[in-house]
C-alpha positions as CSV (number, residue, x, y, z in Angstrom):
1,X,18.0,19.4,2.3
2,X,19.2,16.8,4.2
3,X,23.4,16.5,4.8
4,X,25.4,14.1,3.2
5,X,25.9,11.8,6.4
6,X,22.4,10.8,6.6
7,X,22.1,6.9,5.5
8,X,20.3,5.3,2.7
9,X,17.2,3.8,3.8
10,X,19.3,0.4,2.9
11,X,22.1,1.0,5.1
12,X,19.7,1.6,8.1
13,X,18.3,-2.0,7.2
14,X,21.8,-3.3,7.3
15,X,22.6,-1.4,10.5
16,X,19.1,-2.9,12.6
17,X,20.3,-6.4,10.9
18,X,23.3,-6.2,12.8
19,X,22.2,-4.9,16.2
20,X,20.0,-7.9,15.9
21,X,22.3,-11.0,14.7
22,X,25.1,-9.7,16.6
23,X,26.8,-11.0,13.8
24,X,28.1,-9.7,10.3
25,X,27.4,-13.1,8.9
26,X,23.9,-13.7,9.8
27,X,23.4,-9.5,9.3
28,X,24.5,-10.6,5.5
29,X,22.6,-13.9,5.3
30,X,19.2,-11.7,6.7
31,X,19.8,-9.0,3.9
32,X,21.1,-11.0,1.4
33,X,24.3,-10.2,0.8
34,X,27.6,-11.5,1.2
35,X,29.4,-11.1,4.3
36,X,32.5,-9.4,2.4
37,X,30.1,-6.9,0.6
38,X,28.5,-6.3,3.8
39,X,31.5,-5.4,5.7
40,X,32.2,-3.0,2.5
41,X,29.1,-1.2,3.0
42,X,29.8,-1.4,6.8
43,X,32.9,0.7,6.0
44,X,31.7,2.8,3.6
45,X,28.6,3.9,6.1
46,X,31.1,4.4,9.3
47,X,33.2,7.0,6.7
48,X,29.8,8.6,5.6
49,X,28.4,9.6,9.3
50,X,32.3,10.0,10.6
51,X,32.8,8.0,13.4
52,X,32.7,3.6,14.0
53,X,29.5,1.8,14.0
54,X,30.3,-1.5,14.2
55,X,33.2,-3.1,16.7
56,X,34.1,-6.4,15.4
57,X,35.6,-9.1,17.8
58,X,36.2,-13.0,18.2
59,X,32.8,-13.7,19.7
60,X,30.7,-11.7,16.7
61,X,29.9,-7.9,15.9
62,X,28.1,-5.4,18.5
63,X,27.7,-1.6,17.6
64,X,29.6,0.8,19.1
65,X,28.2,3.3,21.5
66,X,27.2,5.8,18.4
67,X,25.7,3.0,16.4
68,X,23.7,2.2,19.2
69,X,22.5,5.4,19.5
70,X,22.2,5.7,15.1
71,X,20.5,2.5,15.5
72,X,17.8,3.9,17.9
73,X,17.7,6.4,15.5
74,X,16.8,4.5,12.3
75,X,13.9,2.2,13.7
76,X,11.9,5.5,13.9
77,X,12.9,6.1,10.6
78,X,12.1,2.3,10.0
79,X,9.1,2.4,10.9
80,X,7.9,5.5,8.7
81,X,9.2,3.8,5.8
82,X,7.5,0.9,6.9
83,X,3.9,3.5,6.7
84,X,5.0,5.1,4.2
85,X,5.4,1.4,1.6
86,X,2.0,0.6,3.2
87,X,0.2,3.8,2.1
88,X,1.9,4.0,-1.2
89,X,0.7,0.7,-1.8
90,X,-2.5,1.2,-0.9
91,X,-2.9,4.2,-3.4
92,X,-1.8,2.0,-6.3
93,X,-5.2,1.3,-7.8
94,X,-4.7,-2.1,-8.3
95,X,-7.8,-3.6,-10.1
96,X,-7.0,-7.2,-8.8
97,X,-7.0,-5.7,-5.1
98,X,-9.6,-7.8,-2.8
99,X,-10.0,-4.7,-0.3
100,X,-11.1,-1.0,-1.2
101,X,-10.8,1.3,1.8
102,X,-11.6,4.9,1.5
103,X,-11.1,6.8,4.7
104,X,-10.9,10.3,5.7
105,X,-8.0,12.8,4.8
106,X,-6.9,12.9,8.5
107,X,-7.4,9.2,9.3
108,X,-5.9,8.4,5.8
109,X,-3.0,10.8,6.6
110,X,-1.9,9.9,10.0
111,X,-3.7,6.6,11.3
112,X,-4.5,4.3,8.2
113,X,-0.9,3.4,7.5
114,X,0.1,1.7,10.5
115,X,-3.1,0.3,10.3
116,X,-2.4,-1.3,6.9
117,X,0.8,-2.0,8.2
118,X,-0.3,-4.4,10.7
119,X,-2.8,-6.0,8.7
120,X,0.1,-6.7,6.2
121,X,2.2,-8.1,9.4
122,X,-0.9,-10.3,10.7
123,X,-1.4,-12.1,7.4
124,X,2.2,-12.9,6.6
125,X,3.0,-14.2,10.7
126,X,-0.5,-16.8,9.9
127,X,0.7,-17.7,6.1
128,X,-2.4,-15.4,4.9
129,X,-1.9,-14.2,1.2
130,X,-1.5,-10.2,1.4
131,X,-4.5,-8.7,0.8
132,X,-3.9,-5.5,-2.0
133,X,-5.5,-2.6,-0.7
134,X,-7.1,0.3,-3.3
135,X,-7.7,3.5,-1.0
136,X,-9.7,6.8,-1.6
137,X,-8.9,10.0,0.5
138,X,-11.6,12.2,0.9
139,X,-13.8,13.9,3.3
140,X,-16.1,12.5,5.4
141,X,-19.7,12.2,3.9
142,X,-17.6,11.7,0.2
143,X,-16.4,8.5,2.3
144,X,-19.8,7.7,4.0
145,X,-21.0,7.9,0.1
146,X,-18.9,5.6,-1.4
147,X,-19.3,3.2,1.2
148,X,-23.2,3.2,1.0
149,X,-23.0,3.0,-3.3
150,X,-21.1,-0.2,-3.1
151,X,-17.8,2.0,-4.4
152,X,-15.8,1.1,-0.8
153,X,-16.0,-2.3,1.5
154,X,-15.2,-0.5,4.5
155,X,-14.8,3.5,5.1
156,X,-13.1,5.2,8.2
157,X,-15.0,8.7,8.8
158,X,-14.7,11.2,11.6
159,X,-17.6,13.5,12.6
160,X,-19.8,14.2,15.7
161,X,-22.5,10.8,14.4
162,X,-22.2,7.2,12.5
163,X,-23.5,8.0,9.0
164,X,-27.5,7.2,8.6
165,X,-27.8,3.6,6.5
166,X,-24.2,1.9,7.2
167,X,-23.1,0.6,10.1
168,X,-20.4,1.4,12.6
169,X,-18.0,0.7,15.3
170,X,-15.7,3.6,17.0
171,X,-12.1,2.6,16.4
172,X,-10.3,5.3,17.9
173,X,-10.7,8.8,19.4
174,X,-9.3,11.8,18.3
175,X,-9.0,15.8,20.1
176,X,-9.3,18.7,17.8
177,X,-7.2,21.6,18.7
178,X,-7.7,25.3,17.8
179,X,-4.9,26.6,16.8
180,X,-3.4,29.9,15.6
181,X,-0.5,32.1,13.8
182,X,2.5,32.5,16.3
183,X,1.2,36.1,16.2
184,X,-1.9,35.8,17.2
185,X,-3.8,37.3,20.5
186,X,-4.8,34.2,20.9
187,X,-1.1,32.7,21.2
188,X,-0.3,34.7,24.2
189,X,-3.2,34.7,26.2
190,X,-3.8,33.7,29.8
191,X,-7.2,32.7,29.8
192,X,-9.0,29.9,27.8
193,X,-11.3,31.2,24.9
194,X,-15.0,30.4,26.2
195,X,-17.3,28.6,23.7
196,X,-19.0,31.2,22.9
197,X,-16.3,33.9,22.1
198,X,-15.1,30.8,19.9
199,X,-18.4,30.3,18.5
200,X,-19.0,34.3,17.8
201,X,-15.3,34.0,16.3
202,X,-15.1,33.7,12.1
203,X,-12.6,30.6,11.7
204,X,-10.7,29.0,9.1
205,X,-12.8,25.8,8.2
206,X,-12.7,22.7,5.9
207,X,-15.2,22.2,3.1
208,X,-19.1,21.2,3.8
209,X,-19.1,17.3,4.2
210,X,-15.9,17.4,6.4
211,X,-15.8,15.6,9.3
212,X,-13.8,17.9,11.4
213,X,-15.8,20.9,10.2
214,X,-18.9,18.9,11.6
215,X,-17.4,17.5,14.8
216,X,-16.7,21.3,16.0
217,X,-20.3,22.7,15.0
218,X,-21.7,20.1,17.1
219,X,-19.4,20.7,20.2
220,X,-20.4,24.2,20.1
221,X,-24.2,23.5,19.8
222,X,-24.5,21.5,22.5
223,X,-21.7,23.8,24.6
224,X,-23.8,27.1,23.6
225,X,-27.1,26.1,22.5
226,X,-29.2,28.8,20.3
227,X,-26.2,30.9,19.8
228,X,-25.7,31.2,16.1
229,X,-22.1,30.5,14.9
230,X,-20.1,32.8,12.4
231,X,-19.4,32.5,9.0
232,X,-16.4,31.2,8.1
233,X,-13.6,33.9,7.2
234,X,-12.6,30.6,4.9
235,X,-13.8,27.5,3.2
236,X,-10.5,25.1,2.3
237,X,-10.7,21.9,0.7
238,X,-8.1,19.8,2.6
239,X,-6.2,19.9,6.2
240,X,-3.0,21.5,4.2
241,X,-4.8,24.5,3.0
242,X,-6.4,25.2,6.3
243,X,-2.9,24.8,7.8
244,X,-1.4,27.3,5.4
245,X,-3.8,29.7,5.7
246,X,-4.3,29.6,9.7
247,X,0.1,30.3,10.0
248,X,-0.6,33.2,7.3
249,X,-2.8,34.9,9.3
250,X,-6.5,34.4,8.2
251,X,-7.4,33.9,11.6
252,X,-8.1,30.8,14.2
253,X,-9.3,27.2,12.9
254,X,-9.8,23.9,14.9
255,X,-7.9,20.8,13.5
256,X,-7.1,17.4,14.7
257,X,-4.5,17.1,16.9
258,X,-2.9,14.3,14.7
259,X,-2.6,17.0,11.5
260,X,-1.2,19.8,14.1
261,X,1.5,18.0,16.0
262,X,4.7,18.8,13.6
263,X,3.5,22.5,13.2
264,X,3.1,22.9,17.0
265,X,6.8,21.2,17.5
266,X,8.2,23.4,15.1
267,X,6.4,26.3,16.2
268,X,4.8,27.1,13.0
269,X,1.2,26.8,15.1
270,X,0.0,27.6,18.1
271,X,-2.4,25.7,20.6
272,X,-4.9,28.3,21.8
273,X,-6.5,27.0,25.5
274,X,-10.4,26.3,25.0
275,X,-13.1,26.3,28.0
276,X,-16.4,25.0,28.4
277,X,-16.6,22.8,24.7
278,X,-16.0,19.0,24.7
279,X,-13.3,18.9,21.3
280,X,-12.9,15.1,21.9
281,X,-14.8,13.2,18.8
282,X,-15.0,9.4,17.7
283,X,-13.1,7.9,14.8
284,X,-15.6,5.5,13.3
285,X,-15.3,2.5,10.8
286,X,-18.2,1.9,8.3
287,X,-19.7,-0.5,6.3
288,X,-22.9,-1.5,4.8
289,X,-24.9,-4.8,6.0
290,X,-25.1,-7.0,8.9
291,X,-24.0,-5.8,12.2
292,X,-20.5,-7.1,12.4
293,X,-18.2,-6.3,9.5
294,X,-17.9,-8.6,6.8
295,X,-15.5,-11.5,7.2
296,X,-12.1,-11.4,6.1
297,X,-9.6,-8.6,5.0
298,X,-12.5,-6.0,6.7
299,X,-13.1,-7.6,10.0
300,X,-9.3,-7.7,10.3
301,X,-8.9,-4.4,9.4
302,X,-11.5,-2.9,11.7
303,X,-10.3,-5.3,14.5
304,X,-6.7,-3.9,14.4
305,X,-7.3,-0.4,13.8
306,X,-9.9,-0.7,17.5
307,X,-6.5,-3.1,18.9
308,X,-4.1,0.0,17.9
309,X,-5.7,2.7,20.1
C-alpha cells in the first residue's frame, strides 16, 4: 500500500502546471480552476508530503527545491498515466472505433501504449479527429489470424518470421532474456550457459502460437543445428504465468526483456549469461494488402511505432 503523502494523480497535474507557468494564475487558468482554489489545494498538498512546494514571490511562483525534485518525480508518473488512459482506452470495445489493433501480449503490454499515445498526440497537434482504437491481446499467430480474416486492420507480432499472406515492416527489436529463480544454479554461475546445455535444458515456455516461444526455438536451431530440444517442464498461457512459475522454481525460461525488467530490479528474477545463441528478434507490424500500410490511422500508427525505437 502506498503512504498517505503520495499525491492524487490531480495534484501532480497541478504541480507540472506550475513548474511550467511559473505562475499560480496561469497554473489555475491551464487546469481550470480558480487561482484561490488552486492555492487551497497548493496548501493542502505541501501539508500532505510535509514540507513547501511552492515559493511565492512578487515576480510569480517557482517550486521550492523539494517540488523540484517532486516535480521530476511526477512526469514519470505522468507519463504512465498518460499509457495507462491510452491502453484503457484502447480496450474499450468501442463499436464506432475506426482502428482495430490486436497486437501481441508483450508488445501490447509494454510498447503499444506509448505508441497509441503518440498517435493520440500527432492527431490533436494537426487538428486530426482522434481515432478510437479497439485492441486484442493475444499471442502471436492468434494476432497474425485475426489480421488475415479481416477481424484486425493492423496486428503487431513477435517471432523469428513475418507471417505467410500479410505483409510486414519490423518496427522495433526486442532481446529475450533467460532468466531464473534467485536460487537457482544458474543465478550464481560464472560461465555463460552454452546453446546447447540451454537447448538440452526443460524450460518454462508460453503456449504453441507464441511468439517468444518461437523466436527462441529458432535461435537455437540455427545456434545448434540437429540437436533436438527438450520438452517443456511447462506450457503457460501468458508472460505472468511463466513469470510466476520461473521465481517458484519450475526451472529456467526465456522472456523478453521488456516483461523482465521490474522482476530483475527487484530481484525477484535473475538474468542467467547465455553464449553462442543470437536472443535478439524483430518486432513486426502486419497487415493484409498492398505493400505499404493502408492510409490513415494505420500508416500513422506503424510510422510512429518504427519513429519510437
Amino acid at each position: 500500500m502506498l503512504s498517505a503523502h503520495v499525491p492524487e494523480l490531480a495534484d501532480l497535474l497541478m504541480l507540472s502546471a506550475v513548474a511550467r507557468t511559473g505562475s499560480l494564475r496561469l497554473a489555475a487558468t491551464e487546469v481550470g480552476v480558480s487561482q484561490q482554489a488552486l492555492s487551497q489545494r497548493v496548501r493542502v498538498l505541501e501539508a500532505r508530503v510535509g514540507f513547501p512546494l511552492v515559493i511565492r514571490g512578487p515576480r510569480g511562483s517557482q517550486l521550492s527545491s523539494g517540488g523540484r525534485l517532486v516535480e521530476q518525480w511526477a512526469s514519470r508518473v505522468l507519463d504512465a498515466a498518460a499509457e495507462l488512459d491510452a491502453g484503457i482506452t484502447a480496450l474499450r470495445t468501442d463499436r464506432a472505433g475506426h482502428l482495430r489493433v490486436a497486437a501481441s501480449l508483450t508488445i501490447a503490454g509494454h510498447l503499444l501504449p506509448r505508441w497509441l499515445v503518440a498517435l493520440r498526440d500527432q492527431q490533436r497537434l494537426t487538428g486530426t479527429a482522434v481515432t478510437n482504437v479497439e485492441l486484442e491481446a493475444a499471442n502471436s499467430g492468434a494476432v497474425a489470424e485475426a489480421v488475415e480474416r479481416g477481424g484486425a486492420d493492423v496486428g503487431f507480432v513477435e517471432g523469428p518470421r513475418a507471417p505467410l499472406g500479410l505483409r510486414s515492416r519490423t518496427v522495433a527489436r526486442d532481446e529475450l532474456l533467460v532468466v531464473v529463480d534467485p536460487g537457482h544454479p544458474w543465478a550464481r554461475r560464472r560461465t555463460a550457459v552454452s546453446a546447447a546445455e540451454l537447448a538440452a535444458t526443460p524450460l518454462v515456455t508460453r503456449e504453441a502460437g507464441s511468439g517468444t516461444r518461437e523466436a527462441l526455438a529458432a535461435a537455437l536451431d540455427a545456434a545448434v543445428p540437429g540437436v533436438p530440444q527438450a520438452a517443456p517442464v511447462l506450457e503457460l498461457a501468458g508472460t505472468t504465468a511463466v513469470k510466476s512459475a520461473i521465481a517458484a522454481g519450475a526451472g529456467p525460461g526465456a522472456l523478453s526483456s521488456l516483461a523482465v525488467e521490474d522482476d530483475l530490479t527487484l530481484g525477484r528474477l535473475c538474468a542467467a549469461p547465455v553464449a553462442g545463441v543470437a536472443l535478439v528478434r524483430d518486432l513486426r507490424a502486419v497487415w493484409a494488402g498492398g505493400t505499404q500500410p493502408p492510409r490513415g490511422p494505420v500508416r500513422d500508427l506503424v510510422a510512429l511505432a518504427s519513429r519510437a525505437q
